[in-house]
PADO-980663 format. One line per 3 residues: number of its first residue (from 0); their letters; for each residue x, y, z of C-alpha. Coordinates in nm, 3 decimals. Layout:
REM PADO-980663
NUM> a> X Y Z | ...
This chain:
REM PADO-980663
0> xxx> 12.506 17.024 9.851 | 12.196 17.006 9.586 | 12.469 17.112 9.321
3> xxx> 12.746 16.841 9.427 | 12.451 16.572 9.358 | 12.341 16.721 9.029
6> xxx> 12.684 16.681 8.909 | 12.744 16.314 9.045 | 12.433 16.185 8.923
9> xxx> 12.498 16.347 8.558 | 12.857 16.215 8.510 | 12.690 15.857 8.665
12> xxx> 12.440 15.907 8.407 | 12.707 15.952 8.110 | 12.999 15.666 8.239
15> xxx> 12.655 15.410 8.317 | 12.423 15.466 7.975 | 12.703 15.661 7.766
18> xxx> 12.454 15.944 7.649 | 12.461 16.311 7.673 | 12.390 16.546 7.937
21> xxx> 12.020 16.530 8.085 | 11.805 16.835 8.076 | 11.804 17.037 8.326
24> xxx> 11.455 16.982 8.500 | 11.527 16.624 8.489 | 11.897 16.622 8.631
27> xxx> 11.753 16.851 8.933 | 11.440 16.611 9.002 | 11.677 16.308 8.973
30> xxx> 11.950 16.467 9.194 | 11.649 16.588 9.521 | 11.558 16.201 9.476
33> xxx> 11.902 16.106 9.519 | 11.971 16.309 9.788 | 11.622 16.184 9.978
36> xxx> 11.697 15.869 9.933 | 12.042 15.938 10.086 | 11.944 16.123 10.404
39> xxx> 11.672 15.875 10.459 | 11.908 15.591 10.442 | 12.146 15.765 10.650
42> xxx> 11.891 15.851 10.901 | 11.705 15.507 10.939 | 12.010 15.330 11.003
45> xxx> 12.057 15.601 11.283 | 11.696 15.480 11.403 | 11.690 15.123 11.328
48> xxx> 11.937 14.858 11.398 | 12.137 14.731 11.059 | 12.110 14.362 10.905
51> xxx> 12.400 14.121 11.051 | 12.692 14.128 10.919 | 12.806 13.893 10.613
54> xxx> 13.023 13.829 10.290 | 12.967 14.066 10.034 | 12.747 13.970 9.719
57> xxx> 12.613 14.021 9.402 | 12.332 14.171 9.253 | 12.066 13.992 9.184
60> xxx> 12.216 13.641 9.280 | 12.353 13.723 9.604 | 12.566 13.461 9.778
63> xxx> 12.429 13.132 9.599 | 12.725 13.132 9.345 | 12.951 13.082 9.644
66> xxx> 12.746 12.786 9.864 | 12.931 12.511 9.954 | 12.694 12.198 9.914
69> xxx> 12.805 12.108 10.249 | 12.606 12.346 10.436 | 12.610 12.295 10.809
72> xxx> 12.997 12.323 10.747 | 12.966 12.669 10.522 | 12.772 12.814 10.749
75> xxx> 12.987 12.728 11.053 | 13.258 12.845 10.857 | 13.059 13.187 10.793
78> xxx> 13.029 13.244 11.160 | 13.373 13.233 11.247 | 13.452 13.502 11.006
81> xxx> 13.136 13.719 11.079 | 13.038 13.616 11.408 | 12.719 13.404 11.543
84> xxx> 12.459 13.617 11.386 | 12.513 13.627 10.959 | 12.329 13.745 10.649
87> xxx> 12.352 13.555 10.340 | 12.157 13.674 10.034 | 12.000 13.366 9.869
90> xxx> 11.927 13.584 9.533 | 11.580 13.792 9.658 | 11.594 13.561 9.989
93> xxx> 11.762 13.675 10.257 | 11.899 13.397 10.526 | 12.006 13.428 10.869
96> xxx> 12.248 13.177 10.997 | 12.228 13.123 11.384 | 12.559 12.999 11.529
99> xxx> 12.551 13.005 11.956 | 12.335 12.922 12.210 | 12.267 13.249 12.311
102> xxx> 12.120 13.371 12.002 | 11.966 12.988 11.981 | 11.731 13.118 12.274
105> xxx> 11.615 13.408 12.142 | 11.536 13.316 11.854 | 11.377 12.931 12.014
108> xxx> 11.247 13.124 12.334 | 11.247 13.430 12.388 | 11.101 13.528 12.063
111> xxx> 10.969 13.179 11.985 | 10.604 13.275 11.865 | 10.709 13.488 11.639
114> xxx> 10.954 13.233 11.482 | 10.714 12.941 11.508 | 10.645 12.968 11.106
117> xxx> 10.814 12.787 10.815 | 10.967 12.908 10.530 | 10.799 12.646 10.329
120> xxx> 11.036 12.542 10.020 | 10.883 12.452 9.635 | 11.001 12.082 9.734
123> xxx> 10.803 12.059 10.085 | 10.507 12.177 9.987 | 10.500 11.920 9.684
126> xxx> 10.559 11.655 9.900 | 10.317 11.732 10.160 | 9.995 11.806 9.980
129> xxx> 10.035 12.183 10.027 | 10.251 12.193 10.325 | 9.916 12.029 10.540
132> xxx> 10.160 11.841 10.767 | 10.307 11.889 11.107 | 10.653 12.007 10.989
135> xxx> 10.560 12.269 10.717 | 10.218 12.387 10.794 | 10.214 12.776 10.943
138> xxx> 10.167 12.801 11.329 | 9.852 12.919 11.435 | 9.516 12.616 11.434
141> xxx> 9.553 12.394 11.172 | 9.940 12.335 11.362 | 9.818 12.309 11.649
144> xxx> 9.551 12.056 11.543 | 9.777 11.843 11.396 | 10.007 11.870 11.682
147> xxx> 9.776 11.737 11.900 | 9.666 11.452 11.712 | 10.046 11.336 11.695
150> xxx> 10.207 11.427 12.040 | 9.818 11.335 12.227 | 9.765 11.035 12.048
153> xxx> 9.940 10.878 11.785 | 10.286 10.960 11.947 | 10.244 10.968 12.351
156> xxx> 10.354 10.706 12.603 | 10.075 10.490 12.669 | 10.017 10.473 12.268
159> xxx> 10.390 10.327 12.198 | 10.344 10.133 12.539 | 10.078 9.927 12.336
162> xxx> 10.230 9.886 11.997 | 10.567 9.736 12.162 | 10.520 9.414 12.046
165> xxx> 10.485 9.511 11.692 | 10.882 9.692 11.742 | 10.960 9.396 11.949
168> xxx> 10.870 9.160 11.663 | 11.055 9.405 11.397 | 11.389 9.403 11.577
171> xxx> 11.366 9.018 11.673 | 11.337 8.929 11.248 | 11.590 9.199 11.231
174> xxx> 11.795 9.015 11.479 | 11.726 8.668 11.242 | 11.801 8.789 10.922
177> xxx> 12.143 8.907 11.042 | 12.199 8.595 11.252 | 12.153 8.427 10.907
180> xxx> 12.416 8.673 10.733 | 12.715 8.576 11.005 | 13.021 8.622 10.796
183> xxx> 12.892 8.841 10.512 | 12.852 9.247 10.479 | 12.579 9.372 10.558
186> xxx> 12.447 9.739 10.458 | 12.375 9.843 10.782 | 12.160 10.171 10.657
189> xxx> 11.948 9.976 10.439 | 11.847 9.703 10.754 | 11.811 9.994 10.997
192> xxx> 11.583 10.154 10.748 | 11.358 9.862 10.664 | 11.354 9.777 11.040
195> xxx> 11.196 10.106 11.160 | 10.989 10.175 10.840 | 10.815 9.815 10.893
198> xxx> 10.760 9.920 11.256 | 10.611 10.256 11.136 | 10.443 10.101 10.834
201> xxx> 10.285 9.820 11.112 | 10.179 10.154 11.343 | 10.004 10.301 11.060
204> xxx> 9.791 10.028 10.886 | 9.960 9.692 10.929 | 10.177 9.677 10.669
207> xxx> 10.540 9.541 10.638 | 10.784 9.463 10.438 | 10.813 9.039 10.404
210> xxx> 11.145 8.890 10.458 | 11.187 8.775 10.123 | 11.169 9.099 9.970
213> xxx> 11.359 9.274 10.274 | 11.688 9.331 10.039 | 11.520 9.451 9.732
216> xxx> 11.226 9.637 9.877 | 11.472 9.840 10.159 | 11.710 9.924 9.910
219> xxx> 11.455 10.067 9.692 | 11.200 10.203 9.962 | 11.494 10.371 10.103
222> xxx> 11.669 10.540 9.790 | 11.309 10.711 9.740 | 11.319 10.823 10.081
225> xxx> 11.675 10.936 10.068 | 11.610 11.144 9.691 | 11.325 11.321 9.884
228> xxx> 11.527 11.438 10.215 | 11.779 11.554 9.959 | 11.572 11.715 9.708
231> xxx> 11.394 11.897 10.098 | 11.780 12.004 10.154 | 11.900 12.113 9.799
234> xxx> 11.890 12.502 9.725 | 11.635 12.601 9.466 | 11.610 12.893 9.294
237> xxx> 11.239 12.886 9.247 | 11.250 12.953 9.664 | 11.518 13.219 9.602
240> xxx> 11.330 13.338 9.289 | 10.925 13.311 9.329 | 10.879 13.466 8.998
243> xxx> 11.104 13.200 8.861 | 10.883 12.949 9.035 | 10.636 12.810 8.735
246> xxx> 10.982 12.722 8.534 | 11.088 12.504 8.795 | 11.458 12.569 8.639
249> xxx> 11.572 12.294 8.840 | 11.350 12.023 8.815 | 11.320 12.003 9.190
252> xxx> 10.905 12.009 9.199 | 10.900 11.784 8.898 | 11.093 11.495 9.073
255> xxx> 10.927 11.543 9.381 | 10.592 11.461 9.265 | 10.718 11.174 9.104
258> xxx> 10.874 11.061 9.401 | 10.516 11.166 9.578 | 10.282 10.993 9.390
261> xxx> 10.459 10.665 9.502 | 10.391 10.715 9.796 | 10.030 10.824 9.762
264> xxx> 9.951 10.540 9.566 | 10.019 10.334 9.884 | 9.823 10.583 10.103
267> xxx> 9.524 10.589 9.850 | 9.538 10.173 9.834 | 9.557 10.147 10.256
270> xxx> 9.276 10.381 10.271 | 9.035 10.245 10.016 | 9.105 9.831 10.166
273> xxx> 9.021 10.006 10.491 | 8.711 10.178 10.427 | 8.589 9.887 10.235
276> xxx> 8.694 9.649 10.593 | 8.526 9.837 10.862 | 8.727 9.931 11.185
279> xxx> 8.540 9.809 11.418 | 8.829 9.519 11.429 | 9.173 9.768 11.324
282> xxx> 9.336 9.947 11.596 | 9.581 10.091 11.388 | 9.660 10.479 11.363
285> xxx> 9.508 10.451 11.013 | 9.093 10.366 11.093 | 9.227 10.618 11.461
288> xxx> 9.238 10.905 11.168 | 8.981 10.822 10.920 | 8.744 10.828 11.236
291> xxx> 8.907 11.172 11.263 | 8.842 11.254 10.955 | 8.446 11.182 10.927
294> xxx> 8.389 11.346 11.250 | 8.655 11.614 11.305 | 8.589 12.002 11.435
297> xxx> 8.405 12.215 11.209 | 8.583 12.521 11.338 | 8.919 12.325 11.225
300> xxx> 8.829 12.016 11.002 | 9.085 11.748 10.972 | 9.070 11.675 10.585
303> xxx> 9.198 11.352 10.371 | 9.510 11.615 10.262 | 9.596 11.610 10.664
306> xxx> 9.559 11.241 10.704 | 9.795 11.174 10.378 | 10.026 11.456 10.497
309> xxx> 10.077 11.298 10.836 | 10.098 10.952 10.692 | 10.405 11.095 10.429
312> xxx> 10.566 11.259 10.772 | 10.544 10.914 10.949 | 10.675 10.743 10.681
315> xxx> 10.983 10.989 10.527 | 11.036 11.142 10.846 | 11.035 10.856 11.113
318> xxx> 11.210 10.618 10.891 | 11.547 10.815 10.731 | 11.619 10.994 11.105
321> xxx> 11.662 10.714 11.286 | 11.786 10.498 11.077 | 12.097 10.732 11.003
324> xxx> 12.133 10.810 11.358 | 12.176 10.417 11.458 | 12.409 10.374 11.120
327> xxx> 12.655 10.654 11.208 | 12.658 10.540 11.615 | 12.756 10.187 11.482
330> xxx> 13.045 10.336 11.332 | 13.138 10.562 11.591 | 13.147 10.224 11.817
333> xxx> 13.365 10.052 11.531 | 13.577 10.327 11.513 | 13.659 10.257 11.920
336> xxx> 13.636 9.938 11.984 | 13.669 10.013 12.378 | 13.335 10.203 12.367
339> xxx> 13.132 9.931 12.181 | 13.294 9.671 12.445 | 13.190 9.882 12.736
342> xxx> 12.828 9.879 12.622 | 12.864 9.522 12.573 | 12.958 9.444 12.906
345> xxx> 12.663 9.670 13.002 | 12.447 9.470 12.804 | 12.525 9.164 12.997
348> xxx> 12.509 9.309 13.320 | 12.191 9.413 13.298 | 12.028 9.158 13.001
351> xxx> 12.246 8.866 13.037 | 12.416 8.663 12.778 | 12.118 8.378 12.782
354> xxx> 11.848 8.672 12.652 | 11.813 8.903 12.383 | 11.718 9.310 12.469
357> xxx> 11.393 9.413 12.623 | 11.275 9.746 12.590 | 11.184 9.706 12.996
360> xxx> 11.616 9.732 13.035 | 11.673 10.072 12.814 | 11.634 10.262 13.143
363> xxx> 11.924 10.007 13.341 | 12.154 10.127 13.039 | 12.315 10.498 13.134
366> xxx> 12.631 10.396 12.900 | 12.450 10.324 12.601 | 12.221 10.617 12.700
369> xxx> 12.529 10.800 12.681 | 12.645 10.664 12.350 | 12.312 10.780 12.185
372> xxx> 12.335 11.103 12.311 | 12.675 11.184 12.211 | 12.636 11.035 11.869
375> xxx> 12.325 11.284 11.820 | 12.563 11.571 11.995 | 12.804 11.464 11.734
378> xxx> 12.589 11.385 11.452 | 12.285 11.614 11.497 | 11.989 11.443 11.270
381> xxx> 11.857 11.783 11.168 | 12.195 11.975 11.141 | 12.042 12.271 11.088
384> xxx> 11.688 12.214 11.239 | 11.384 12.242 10.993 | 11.478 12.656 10.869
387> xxx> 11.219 12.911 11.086 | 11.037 13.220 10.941 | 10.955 13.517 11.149
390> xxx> 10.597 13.655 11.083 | 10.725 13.984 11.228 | 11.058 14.219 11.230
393> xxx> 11.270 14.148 11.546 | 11.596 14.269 11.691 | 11.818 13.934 11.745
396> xxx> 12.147 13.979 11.870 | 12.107 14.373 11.848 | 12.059 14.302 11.436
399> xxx> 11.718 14.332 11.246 | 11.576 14.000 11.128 | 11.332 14.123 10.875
402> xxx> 10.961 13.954 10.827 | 11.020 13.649 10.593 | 11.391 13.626 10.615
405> xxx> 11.494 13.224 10.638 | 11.640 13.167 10.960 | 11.894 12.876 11.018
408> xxx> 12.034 12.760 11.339 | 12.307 12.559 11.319 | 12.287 12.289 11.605
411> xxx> 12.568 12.088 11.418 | 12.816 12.425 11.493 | 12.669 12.475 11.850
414> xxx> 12.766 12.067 11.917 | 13.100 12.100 11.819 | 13.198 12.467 11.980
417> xxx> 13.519 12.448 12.119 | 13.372 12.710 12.415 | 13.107 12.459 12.516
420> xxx> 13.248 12.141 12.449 | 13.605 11.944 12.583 | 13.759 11.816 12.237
423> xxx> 13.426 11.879 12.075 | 13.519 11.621 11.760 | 13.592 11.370 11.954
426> xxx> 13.317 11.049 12.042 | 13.319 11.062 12.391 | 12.998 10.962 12.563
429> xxx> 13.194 10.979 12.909 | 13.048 11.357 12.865 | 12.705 11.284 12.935
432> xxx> 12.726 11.043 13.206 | 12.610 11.331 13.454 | 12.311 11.320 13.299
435> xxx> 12.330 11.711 13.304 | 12.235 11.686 12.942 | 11.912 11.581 12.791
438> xxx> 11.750 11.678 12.460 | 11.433 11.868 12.584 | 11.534 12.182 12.393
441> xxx> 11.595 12.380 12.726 | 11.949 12.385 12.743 | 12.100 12.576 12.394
444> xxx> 12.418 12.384 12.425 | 12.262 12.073 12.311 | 11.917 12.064 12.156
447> xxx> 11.931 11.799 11.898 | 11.586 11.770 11.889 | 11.511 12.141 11.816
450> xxx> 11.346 12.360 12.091 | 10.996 12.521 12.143 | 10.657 12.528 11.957
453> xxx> 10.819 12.314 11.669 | 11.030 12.071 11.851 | 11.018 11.709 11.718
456> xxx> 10.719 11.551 11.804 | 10.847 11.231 11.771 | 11.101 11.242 12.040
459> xxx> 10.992 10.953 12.262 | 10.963 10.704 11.920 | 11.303 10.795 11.817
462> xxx> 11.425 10.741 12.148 | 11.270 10.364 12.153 | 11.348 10.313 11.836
465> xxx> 11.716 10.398 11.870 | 11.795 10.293 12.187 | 11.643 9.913 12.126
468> xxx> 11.751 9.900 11.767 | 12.120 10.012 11.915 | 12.104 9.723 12.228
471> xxx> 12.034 9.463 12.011 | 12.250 9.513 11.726 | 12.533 9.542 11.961
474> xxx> 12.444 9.293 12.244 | 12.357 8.996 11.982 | 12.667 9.047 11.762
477> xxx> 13.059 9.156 11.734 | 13.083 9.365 11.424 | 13.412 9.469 11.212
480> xxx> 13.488 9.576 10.870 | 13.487 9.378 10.587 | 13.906 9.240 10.436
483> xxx> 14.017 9.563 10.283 | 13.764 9.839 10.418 | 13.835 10.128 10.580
486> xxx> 13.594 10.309 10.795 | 13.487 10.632 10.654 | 13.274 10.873 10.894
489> xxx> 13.255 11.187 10.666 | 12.928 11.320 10.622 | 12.654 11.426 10.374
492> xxx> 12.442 11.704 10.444 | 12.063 11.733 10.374 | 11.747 11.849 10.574
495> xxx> 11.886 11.507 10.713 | 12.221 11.457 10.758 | 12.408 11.095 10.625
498> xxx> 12.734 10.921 10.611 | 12.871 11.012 10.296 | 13.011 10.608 10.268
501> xxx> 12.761 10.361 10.357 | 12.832 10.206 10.653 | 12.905 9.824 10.610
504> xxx> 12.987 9.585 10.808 | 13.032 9.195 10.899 | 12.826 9.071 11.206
507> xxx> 12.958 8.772 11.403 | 12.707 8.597 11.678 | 12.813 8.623 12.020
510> xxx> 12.544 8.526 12.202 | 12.575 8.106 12.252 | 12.280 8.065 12.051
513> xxx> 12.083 8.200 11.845 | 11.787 7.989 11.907 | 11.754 8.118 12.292
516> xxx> 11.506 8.405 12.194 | 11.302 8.397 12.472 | 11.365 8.551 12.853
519> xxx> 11.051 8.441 13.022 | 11.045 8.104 13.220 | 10.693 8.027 13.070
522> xxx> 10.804 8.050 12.729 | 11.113 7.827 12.829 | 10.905 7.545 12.966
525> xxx> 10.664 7.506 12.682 | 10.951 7.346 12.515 | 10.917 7.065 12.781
528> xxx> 10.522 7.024 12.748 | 10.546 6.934 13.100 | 10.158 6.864 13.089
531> xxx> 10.127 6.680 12.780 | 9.925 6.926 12.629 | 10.135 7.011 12.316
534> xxx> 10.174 6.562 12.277 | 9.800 6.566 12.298 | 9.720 6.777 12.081
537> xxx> 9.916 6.592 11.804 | 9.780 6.319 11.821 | 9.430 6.488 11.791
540> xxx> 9.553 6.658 11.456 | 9.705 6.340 11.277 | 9.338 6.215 11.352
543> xxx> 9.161 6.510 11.197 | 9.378 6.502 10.929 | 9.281 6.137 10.828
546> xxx> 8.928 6.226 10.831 | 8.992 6.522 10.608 | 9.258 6.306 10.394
549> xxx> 8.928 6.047 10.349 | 8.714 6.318 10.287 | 8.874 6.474 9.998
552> xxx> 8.943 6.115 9.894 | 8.571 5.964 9.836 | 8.344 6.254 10.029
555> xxx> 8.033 5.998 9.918 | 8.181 5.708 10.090 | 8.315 5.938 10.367
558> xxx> 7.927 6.100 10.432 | 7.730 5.745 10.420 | 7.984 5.538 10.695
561> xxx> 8.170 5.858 10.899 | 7.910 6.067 10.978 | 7.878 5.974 11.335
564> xxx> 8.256 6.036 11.382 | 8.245 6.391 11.236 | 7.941 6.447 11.465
């Protein structure tokens, strides 16, 4: 056997490096290495379960020259060739691409400590300060701090309970502005966008965007936004390569602390105008974490890199989800114009035709409930949740997962399996009208939301958000394509997934007017003054205003014969 191997490895040695024949010594200690090496391979893959199956690839780069940009798709693709559990070599990287619901829960579940880690990419840690946010950061107490701090506090019921009127507000000017565009295209991205990021913006530290500069500002708030979610989603080969890291071949960590330091700028002015105010009079979640941060554990200190890290996940990640979620439900409504009129005639069932939205009728509306869930069943805002890391070797699927492989599972694939789901590409929210869905992460059919440690913590805002921004967009106007357009609902993928075409679209009023803004009978009978009051105090004003008109007129004159009057 020893012999066979000396002779392999010497005519290897002469077709490979084209030299002569070794000497002797050598050629038999290279052939017993050989032939350990082979018996140990043979025998641990007697002991040990193999890697999952996948496409062949190259050495040293792997699978990356064959990526499709479009990788929810690829992968889906992958799966039906190779089955649910795959290996892809992403150069020194290797990635594991999840594909069913059973190996969804074993991976989310079963084994869901030991996947609770990220693989942190060049790109998030840039734009996070480190990766000292609530998406990146490693699980263990730092996580859980911040997770506490967002699902306990800034993010729970009773918190969004008291900031309603600040969305209510939002959607109402959103509601104006488009009332005041009746007949022209609108971008509907761009208005969703600026809607939720001045709600978010408002949470945070009061801030919003004015209406005068709502066009310009959304567009350009929003293309930052968008470059950063896409630079988070776009392979890099200093993740693939760490060596290669410091060259940044790419440019990937260059432009995203450009794209960064915008947004700190704004952090660093809101925190400096606050410190200099006080907080005994702001409320907001801004002077709720400074607090934090001047008295926070000393076992697990809450720093000014975790207040600007949550502040950048607030802002990029609250603002692009939902926004693109609403956009590409629009169009799915559009596209059948007997599902946007059933909601309609939901709507004014349950709202009327005399009243805009409250968010006190969401729960009355199990159609549009339905809509939203279907659209995110369809259109998955995360189509390939944020990628997992395990901090150990596991079996999944009967296949080894090794430590620090990047794990991917595809909810995009899962929503559309054929096995699972009737017609699975078509919009039908008939589907969920059981309610035997919901998006808590327990069911692996449908998890939009992710599942386990790591599951969205901002669930219950998106939901508000959505399903408010949704009833009044729909409920308030009639909406069609511009003369000439053609809907397009082909998507773009990213750590967030997009429309590929931007959806835009013509609102018409339906409500019969737009001045009727407000439900409550007390608001409706102030316009009648019934008591006088609001007559009154007119005439009270004009007065003042003479005495000041006089006053800035001759104050002399006004001080020696008025005196007793101002008294």
């Amino acid at each position: 056997m020893l012999k066979l191997v000396v002779a392999a490895v010497s005519d290897a040695w002469s077709r490979w490096f084209g030299t002569g024949e070794l000497p002797t010594a050598i050629l038999f200690i290279a052939a017993g290495l050989s032939l350990f090496w082979l018996v140990r391979m043979l025998t641990s893959k007697n002991s040990h379960p193999p890697l999952p199956p996948g496409p062949p690839s190259l050495p040293l780069v792997g699978n990356l020259l064959s990526l499709d940009p479009e990788l929810h798709s690829y992968f889906a693709t992958l799966a039906k060739t190779y089955g649910p559990i795959t290996r892809l070599w992403l150069g020194k990287k290797l990635g594991i691409l999840i594909t069913s619901p059973a190996l969804a829960r074993e991976v989310l579940k079963l084994n869901d400590t030991t996947f609770a880690n990220r693989d942190v990419p060049v790109a998030g840690e840039e734009a996070t300060y480190g990766g000292n946010d609530i998406v990146w950061s490693p699980y263990g107490d730092q996580w859980r701090m911040l997770r506490k701090i967002c699902v306990r506090e800034m993010l729970c019921n009773q918190t969004l309970d008291s900031v309603y009127s600040l969305r209510r507000t939002e959607i109402r000017n959103t509601v104006n502005y488009l009332y005041n565009r009746a007949g022209s295209p609108v971008n509907i991205g761009e208005q969703m966008f600026l809607t939720v990021l001045n709600v978010i913006t408002g949470m945070m530290w009061g801030g919003t965007v004015k209406a005068e500069d709502r066009r310009s500002l959304g567009a350009e708030f929003r293309q930052v936004i968008n470059e950063m979610t896409g630079l988070l989603g776009m392979p890099n080969l200093s993740d693939f390569y760490p060596g290669l890291a410091r060259f940044d071949l790419q440019g990937i960590k260059k432009k995203m602390t450009v794209l960064a330091k915008r947004f700190d700028g704004i952090f660093e002015t809101m925190i400096d105008q606050r410190r200099k105010m006080g907080g005994d009079e702001n409320k907001d979640f801004l002077q709720f974490l400074l607090q934090l941060e001047d008295g926070g554990d000393s076992k697990t200190p809450f720093t000014l890199k975790h207040l600007k890290s949550l502040l950048m996940d607030m802002v990029v990640g609250g603002t692009d989800t939902t926004s693109n979620a609403v956009e590409f439900t629009l169009a799915e409504m559009m596209n059948q114009p007997q599902i946007l009129k059933k909601a309609q005639q939901e709507l004014e069932t349950v709202v009327g035709k005399h009243n805009i939205v409250e968010e006190s009728d969401i729960n009355k509306l199990p159609y549009l409930y339905a809509i939203m869930k279907e659209s995110l069943r369809l259109h998955p805002t995360l189509p390939l949740l944020v990628p997992h890391c395990p901090s150990q070797s596991c079996i999944i699927g009967g296949y080894s997962v090794p430590k620090g492989a990047r794990v991917f599972v595809n909810a995009w694939a899962i929503h559309r399996d054929p096995e699972i789901w009737e017609k699975p590409l078509e919009f039908r929210p008939e589907r969920f009208m059981d309610n035997k869905w919901d998006y808590s992460g327990n069911d692996f059919n449908y998890f939009p939301f992710g599942s386990g440690r790591r599951i969205c913590a901002g669930t219950a805002m998106a939901e508000r958000m959505f399903m408010l921004l949704l009833a009044s967009l729909i409920h308030s106007f009639d909406w069609e394509l511009g003369d000439g357009d053609e809907l397009d609902m082909s998507e773009k993928f990213g750590i967030v997934l997009k429309k590929k075409v931007a959806l835009v679209a013509v609102p018409t009023p339906r409500l019969p007017s737009a001045t009727i803004r407000m439900p409550d009978l007390f608001s409706i009978l102030t316009w009648f003054d019934l008591q006088g009051v609001e007559r009154k105090m007119k005439k009270k004003l004009k007065q003042l205003d003479r005495i000041f008109t006089s006053f800035s007129d001759d104050p002399i004159k006004y001080s020696s014969k008025r005196s007793d009057k101002l008294t």
